[in-house]
PDB file of the backbone (N, CA, C, O) and the ligand in Angstrom, with CONECT records:
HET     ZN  A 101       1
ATOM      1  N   UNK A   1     -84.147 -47.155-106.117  1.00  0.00           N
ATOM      2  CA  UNK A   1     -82.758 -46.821-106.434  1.00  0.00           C
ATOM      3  C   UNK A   1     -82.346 -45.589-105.642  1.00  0.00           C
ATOM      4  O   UNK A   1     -82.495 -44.480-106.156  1.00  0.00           O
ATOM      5  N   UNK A   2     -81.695 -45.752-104.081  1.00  0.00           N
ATOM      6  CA  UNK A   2     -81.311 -44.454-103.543  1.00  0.00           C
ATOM      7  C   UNK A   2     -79.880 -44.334-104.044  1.00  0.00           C
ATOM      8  O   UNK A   2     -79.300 -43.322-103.650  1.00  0.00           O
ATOM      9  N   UNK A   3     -79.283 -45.041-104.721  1.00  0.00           N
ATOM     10  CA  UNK A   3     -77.696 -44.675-104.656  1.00  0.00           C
ATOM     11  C   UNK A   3     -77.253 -44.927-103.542  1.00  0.00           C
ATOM     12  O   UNK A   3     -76.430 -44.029-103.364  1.00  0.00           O
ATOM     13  N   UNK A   4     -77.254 -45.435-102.839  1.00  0.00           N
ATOM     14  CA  UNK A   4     -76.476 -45.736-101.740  1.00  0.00           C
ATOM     15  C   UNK A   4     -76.163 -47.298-102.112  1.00  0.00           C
ATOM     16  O   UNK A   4     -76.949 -48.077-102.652  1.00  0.00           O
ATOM     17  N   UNK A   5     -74.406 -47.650-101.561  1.00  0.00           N
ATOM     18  CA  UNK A   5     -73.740 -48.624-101.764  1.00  0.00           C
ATOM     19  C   UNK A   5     -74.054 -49.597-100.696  1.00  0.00           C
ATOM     20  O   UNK A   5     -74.065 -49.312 -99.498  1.00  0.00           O
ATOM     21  N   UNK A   6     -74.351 -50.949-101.276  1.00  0.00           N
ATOM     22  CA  UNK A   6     -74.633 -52.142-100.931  1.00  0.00           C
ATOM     23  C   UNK A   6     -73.999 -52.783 -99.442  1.00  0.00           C
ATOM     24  O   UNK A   6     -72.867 -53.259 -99.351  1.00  0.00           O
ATOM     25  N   UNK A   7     -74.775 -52.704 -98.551  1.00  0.00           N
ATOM     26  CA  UNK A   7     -74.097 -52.816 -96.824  1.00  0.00           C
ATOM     27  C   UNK A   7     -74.676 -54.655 -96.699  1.00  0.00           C
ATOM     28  O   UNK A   7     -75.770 -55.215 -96.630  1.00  0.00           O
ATOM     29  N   UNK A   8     -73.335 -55.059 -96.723  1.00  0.00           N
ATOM     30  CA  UNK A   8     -73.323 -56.164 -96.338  1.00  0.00           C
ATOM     31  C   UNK A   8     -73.879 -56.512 -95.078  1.00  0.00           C
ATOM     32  O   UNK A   8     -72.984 -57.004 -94.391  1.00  0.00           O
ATOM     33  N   UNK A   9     -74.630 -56.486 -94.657  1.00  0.00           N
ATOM     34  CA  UNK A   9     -75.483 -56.630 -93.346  1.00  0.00           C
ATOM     35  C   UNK A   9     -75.668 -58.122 -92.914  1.00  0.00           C
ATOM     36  O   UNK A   9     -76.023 -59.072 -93.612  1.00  0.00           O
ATOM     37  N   UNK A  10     -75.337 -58.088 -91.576  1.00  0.00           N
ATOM     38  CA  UNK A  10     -75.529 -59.773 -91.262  1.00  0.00           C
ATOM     39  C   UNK A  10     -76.751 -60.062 -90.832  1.00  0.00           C
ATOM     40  O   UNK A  10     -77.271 -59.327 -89.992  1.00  0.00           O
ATOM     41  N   UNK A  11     -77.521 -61.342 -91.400  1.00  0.00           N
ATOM     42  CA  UNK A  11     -78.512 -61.801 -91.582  1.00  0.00           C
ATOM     43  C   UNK A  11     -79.645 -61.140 -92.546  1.00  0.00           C
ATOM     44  O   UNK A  11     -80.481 -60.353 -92.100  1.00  0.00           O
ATOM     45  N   UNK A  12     -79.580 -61.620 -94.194  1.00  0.00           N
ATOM     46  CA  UNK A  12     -79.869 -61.274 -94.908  1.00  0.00           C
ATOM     47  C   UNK A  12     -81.730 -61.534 -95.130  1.00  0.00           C
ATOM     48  O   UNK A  12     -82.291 -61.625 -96.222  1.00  0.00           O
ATOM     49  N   UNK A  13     -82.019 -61.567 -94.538  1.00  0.00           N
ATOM     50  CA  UNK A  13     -83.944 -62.012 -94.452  1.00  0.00           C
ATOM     51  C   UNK A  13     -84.459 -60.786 -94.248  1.00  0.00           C
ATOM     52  O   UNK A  13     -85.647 -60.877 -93.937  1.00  0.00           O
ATOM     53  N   UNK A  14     -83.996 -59.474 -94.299  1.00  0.00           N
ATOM     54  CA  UNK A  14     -84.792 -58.289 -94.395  1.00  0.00           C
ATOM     55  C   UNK A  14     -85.375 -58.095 -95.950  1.00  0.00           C
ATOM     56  O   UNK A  14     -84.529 -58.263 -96.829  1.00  0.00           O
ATOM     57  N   UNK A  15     -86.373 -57.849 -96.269  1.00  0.00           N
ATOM     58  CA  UNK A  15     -87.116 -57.256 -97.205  1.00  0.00           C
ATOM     59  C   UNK A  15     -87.751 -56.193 -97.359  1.00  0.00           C
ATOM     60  O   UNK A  15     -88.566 -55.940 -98.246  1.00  0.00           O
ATOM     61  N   UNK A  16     -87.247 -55.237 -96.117  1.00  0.00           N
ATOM     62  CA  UNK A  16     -87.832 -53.827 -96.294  1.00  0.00           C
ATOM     63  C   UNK A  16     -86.995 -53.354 -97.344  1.00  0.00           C
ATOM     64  O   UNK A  16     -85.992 -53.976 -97.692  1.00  0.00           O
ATOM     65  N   UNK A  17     -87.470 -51.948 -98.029  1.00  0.00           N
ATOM     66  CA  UNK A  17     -87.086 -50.813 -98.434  1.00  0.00           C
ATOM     67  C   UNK A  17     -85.776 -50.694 -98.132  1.00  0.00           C
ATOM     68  O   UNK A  17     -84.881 -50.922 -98.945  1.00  0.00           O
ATOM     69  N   UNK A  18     -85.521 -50.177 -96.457  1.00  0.00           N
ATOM     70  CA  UNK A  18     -84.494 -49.726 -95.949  1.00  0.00           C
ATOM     71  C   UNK A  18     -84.158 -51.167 -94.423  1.00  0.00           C
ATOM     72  O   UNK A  18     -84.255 -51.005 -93.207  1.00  0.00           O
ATOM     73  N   UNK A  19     -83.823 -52.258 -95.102  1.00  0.00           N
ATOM     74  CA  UNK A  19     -83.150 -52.760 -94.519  1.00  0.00           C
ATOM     75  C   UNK A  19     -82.861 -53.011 -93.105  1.00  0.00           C
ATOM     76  O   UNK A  19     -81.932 -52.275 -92.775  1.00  0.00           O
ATOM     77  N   UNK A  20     -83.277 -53.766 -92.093  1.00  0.00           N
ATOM     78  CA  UNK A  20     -82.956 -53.468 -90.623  1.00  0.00           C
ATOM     79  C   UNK A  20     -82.866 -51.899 -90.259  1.00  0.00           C
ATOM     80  O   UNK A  20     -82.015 -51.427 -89.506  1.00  0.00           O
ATOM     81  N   UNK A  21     -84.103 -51.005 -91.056  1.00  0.00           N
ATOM     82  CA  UNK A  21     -83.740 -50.190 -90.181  1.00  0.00           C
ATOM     83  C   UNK A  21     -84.645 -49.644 -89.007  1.00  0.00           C
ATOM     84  O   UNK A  21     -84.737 -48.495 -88.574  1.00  0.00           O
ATOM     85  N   UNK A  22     -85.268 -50.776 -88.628  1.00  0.00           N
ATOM     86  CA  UNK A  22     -86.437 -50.773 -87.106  1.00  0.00           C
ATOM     87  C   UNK A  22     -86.287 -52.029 -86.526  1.00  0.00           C
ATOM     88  O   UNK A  22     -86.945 -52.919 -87.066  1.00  0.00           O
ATOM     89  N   UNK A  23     -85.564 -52.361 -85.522  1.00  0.00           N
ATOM     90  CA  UNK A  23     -85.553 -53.148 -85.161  1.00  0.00           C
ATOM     91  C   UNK A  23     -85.933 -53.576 -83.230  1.00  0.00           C
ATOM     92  O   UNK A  23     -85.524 -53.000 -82.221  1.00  0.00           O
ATOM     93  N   UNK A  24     -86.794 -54.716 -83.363  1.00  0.00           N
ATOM     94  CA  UNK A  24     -86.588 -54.818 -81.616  1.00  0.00           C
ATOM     95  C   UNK A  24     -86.674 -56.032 -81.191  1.00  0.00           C
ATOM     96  O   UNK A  24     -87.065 -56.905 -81.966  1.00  0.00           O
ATOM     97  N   UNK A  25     -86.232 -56.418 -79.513  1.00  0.00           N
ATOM     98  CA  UNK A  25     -85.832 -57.044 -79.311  1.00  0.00           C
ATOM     99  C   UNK A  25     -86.891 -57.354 -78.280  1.00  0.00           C
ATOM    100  O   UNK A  25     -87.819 -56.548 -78.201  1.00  0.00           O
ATOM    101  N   UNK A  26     -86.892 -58.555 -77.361  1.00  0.00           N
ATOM    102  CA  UNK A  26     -87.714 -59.092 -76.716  1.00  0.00           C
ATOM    103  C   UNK A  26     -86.745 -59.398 -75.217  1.00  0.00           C
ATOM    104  O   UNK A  26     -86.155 -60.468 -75.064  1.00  0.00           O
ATOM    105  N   UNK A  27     -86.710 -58.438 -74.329  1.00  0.00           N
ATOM    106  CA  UNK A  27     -86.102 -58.855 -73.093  1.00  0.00           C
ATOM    107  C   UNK A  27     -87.486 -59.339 -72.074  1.00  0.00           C
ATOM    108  O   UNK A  27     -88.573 -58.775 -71.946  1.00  0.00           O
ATOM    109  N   UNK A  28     -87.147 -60.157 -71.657  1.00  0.00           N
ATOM    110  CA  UNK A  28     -88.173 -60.861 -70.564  1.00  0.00           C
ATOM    111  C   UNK A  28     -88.934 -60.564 -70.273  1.00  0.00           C
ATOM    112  O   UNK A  28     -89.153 -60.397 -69.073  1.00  0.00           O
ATOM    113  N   UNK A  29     -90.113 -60.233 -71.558  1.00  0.00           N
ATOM    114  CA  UNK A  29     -90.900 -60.039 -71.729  1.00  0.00           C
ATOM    115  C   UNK A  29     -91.651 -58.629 -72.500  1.00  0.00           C
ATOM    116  O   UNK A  29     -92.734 -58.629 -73.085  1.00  0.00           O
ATOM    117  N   UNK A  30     -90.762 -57.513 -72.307  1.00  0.00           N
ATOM    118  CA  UNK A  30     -90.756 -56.467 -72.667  1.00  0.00           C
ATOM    119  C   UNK A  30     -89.918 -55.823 -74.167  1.00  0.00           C
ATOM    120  O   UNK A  30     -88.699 -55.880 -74.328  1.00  0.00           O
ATOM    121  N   UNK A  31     -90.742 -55.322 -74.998  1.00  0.00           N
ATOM    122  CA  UNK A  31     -89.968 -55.236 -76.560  1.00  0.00           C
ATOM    123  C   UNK A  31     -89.153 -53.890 -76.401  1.00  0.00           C
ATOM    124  O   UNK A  31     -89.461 -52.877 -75.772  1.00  0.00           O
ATOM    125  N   UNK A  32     -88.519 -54.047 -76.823  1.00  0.00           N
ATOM    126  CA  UNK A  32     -87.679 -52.701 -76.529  1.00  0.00           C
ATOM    127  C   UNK A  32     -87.055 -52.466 -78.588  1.00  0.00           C
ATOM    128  O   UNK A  32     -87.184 -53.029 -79.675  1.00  0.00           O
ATOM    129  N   UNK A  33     -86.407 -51.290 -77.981  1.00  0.00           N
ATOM    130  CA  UNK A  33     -86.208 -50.747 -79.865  1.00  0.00           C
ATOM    131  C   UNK A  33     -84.667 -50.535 -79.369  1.00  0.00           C
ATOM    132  O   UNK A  33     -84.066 -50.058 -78.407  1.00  0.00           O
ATOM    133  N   UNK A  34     -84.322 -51.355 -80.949  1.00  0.00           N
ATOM    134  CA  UNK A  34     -83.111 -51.334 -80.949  1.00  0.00           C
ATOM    135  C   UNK A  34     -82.601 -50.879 -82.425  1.00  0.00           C
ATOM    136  O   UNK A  34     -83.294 -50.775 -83.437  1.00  0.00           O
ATOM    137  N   UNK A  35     -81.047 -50.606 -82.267  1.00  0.00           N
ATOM    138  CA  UNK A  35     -80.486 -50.473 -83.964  1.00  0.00           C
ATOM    139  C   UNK A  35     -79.352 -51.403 -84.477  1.00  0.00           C
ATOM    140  O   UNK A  35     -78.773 -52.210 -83.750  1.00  0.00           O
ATOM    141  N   UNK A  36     -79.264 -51.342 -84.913  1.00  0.00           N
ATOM    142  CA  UNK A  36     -77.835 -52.157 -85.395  1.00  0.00           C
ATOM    143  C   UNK A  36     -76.529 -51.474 -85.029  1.00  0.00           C
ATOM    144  O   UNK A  36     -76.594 -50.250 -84.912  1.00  0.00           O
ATOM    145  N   UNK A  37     -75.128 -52.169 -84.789  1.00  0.00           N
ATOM    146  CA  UNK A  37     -74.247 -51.631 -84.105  1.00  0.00           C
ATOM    147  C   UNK A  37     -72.941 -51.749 -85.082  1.00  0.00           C
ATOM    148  O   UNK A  37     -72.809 -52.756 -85.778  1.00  0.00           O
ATOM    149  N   UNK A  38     -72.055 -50.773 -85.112  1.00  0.00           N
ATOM    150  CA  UNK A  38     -71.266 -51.496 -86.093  1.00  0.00           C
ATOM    151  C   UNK A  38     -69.974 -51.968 -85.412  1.00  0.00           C
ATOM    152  O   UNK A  38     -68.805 -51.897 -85.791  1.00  0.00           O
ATOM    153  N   UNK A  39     -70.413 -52.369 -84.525  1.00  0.00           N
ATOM    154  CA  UNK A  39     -69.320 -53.133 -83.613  1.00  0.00           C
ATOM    155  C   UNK A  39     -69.417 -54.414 -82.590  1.00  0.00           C
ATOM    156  O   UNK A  39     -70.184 -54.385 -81.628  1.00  0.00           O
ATOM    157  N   UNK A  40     -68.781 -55.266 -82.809  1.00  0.00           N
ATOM    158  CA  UNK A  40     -69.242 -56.136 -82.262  1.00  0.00           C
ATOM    159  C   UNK A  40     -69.643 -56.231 -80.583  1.00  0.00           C
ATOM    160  O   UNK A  40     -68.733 -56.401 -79.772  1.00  0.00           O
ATOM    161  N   UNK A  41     -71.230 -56.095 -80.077  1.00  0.00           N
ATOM    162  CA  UNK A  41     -71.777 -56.150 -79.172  1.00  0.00           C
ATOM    163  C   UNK A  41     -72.097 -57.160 -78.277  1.00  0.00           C
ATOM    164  O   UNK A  41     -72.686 -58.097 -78.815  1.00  0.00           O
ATOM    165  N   UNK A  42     -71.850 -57.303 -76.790  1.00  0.00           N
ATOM    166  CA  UNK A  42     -72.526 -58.571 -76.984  1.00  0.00           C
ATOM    167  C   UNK A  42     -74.300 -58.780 -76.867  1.00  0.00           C
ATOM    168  O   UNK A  42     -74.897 -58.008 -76.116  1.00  0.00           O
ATOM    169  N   UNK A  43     -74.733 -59.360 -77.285  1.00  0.00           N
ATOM    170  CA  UNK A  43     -76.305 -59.401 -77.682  1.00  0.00           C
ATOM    171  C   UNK A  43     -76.581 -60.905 -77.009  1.00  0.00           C
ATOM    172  O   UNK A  43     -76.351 -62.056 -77.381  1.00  0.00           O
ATOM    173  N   UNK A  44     -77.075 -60.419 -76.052  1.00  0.00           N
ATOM    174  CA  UNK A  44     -77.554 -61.961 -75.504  1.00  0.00           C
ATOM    175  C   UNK A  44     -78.985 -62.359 -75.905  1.00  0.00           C
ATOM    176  O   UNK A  44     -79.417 -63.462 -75.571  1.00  0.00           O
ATOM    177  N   UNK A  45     -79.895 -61.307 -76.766  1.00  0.00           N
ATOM    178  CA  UNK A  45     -81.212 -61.560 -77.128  1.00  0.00           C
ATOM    179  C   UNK A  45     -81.004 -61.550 -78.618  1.00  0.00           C
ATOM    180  O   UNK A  45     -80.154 -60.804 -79.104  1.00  0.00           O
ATOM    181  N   UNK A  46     -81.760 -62.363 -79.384  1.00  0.00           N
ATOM    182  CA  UNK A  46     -81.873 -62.019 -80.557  1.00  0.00           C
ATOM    183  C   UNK A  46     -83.068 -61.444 -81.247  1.00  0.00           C
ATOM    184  O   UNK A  46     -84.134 -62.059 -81.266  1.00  0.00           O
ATOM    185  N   UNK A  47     -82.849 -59.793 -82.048  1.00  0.00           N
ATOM    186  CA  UNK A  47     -83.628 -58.849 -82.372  1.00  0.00           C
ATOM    187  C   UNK A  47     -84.506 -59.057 -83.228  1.00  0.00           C
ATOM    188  O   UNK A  47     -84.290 -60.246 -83.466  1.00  0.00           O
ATOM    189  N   UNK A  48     -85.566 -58.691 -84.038  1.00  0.00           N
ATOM    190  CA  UNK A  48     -86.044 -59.031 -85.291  1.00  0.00           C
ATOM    191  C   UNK A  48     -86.627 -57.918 -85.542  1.00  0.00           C
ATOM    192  O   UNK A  48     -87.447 -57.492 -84.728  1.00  0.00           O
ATOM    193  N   UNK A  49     -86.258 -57.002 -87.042  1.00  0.00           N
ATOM    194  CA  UNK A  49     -87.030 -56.567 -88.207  1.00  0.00           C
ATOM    195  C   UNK A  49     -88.502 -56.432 -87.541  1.00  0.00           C
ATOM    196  O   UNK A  49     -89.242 -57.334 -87.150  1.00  0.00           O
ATOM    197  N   UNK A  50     -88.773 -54.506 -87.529  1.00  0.00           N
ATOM    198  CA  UNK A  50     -90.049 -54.527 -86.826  1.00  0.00           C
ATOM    199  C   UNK A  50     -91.079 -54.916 -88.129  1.00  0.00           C
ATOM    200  O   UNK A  50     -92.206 -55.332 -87.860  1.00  0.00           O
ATOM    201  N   UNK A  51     -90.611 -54.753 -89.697  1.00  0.00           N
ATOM    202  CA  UNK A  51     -91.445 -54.376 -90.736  1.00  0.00           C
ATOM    203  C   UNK A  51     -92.045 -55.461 -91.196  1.00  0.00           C
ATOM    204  O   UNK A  51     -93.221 -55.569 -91.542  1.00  0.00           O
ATOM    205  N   UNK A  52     -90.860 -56.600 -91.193  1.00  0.00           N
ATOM    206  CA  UNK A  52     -91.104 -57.733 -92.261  1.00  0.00           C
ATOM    207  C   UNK A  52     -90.868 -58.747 -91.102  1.00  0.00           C
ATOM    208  O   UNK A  52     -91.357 -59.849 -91.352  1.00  0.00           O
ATOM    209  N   UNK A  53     -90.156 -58.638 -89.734  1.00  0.00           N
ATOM    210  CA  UNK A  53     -90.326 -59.584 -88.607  1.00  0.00           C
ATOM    211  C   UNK A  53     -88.774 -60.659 -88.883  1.00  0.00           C
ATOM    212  O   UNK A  53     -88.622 -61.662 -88.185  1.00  0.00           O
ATOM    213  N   UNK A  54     -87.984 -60.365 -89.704  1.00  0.00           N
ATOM    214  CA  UNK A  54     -86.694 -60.902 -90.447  1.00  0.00           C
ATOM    215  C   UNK A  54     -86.938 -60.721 -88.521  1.00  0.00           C
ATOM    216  O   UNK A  54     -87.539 -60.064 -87.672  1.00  0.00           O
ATOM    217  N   UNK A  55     -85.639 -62.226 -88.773  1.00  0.00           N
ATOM    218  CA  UNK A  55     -84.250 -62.425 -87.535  1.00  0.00           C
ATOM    219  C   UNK A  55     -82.949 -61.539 -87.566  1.00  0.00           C
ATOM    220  O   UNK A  55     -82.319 -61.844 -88.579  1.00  0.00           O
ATOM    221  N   UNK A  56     -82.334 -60.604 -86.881  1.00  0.00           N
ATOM    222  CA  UNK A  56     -81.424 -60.242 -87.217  1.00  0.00           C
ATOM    223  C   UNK A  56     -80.653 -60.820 -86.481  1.00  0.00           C
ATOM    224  O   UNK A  56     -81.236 -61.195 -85.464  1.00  0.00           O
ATOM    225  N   UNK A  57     -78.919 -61.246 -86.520  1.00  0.00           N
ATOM    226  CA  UNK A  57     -77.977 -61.777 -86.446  1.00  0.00           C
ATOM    227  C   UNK A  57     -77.354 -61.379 -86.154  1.00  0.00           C
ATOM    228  O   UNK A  57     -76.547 -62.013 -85.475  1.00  0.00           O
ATOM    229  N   UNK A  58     -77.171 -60.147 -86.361  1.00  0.00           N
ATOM    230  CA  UNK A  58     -75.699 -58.741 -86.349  1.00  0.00           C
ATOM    231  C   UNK A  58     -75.851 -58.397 -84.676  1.00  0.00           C
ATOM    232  O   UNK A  58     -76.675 -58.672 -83.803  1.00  0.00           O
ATOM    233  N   UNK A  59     -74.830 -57.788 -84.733  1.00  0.00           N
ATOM    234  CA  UNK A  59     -74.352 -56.795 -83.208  1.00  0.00           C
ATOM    235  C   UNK A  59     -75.605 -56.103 -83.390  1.00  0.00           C
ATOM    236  O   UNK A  59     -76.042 -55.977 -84.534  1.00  0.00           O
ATOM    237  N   UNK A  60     -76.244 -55.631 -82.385  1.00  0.00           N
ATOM    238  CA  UNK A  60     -77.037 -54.681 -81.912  1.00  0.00           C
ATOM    239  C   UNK A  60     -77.013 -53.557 -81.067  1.00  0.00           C
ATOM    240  O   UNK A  60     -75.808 -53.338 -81.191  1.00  0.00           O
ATOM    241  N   UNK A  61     -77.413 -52.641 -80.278  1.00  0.00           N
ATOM    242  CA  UNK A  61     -77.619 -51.400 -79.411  1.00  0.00           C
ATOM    243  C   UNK A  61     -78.781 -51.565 -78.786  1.00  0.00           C
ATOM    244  O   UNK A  61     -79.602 -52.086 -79.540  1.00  0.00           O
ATOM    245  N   UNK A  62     -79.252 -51.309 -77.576  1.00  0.00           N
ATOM    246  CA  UNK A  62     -80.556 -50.686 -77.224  1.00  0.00           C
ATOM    247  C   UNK A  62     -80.183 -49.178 -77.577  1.00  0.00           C
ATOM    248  O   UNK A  62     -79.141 -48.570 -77.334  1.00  0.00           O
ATOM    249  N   UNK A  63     -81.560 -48.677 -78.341  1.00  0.00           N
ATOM    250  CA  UNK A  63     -81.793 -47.198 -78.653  1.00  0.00           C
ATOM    251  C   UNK A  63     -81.980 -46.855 -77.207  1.00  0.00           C
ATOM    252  O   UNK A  63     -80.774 -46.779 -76.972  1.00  0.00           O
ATOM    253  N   UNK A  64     -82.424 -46.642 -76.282  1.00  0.00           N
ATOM    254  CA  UNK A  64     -82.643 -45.876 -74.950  1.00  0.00           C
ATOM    255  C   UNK A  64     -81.029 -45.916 -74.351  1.00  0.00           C
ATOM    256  O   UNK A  64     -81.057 -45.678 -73.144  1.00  0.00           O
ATOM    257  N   UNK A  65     -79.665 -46.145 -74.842  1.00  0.00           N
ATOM    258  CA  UNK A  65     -78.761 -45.859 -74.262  1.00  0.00           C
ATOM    259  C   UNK A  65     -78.192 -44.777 -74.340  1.00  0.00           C
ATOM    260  O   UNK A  65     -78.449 -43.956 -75.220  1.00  0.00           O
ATOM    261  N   UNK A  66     -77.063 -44.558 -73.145  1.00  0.00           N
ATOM    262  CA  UNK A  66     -77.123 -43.098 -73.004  1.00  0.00           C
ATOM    263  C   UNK A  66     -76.157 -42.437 -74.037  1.00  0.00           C
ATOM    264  O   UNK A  66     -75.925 -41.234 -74.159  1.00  0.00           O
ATOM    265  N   UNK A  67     -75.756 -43.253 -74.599  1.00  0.00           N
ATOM    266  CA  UNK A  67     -75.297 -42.661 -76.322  1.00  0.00           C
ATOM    267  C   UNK A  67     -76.312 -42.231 -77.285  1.00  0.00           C
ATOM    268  O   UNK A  67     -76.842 -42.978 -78.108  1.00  0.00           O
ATOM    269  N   UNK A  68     -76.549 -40.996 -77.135  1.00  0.00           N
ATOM    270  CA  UNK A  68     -77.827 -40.333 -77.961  1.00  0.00           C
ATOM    271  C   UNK A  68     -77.005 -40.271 -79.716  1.00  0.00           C
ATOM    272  O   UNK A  68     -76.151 -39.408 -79.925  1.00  0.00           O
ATOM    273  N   UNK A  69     -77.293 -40.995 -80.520  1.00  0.00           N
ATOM    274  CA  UNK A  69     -77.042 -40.840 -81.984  1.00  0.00           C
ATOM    275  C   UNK A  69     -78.170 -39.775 -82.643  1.00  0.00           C
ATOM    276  O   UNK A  69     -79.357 -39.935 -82.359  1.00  0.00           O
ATOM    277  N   UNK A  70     -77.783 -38.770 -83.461  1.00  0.00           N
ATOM    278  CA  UNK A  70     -78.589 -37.770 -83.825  1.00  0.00           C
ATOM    279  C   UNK A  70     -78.861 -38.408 -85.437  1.00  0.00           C
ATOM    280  O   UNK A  70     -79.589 -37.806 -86.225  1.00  0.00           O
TER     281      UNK A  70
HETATM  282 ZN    ZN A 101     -87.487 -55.920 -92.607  1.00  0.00          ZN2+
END
């Protein structure tokens, strides 16, 4: 129970704790770490849940972009 309000998140097959919040992706061959985006991205790979391996569905980010989120 963190108190935090219920995030409708697309593609509901996560069963972590905290929800899509490790995620990576598989570019041609190489896994890379990604996050979720709250905007629609285009995602030509589809990511998966590093914890529980869930499919995620949603817009995504590569974390190594040059938008540093603190
Ligand atoms: Zn998960």
């Amino acid at each position: 129970m963190t108190g935090e309000p219920s995030v409708s998140a697309p593609g509901q097959g996560c069963t972590c704790p905290h929800p899509w919040h490790s995620l990576t992706t598989v570019i041609e061959g190489i896994t890379h770490g990604v996050v979720p985006a709250p905007a629609h991205t285009p995602a030509l790979y589809l990511a998966h849940c590093t914890g529980c391996g869930a499919l995620y569905t949603g817009p995504w980010k590569r974390l190594n972009s040059f938008f540093h989120a603190a």
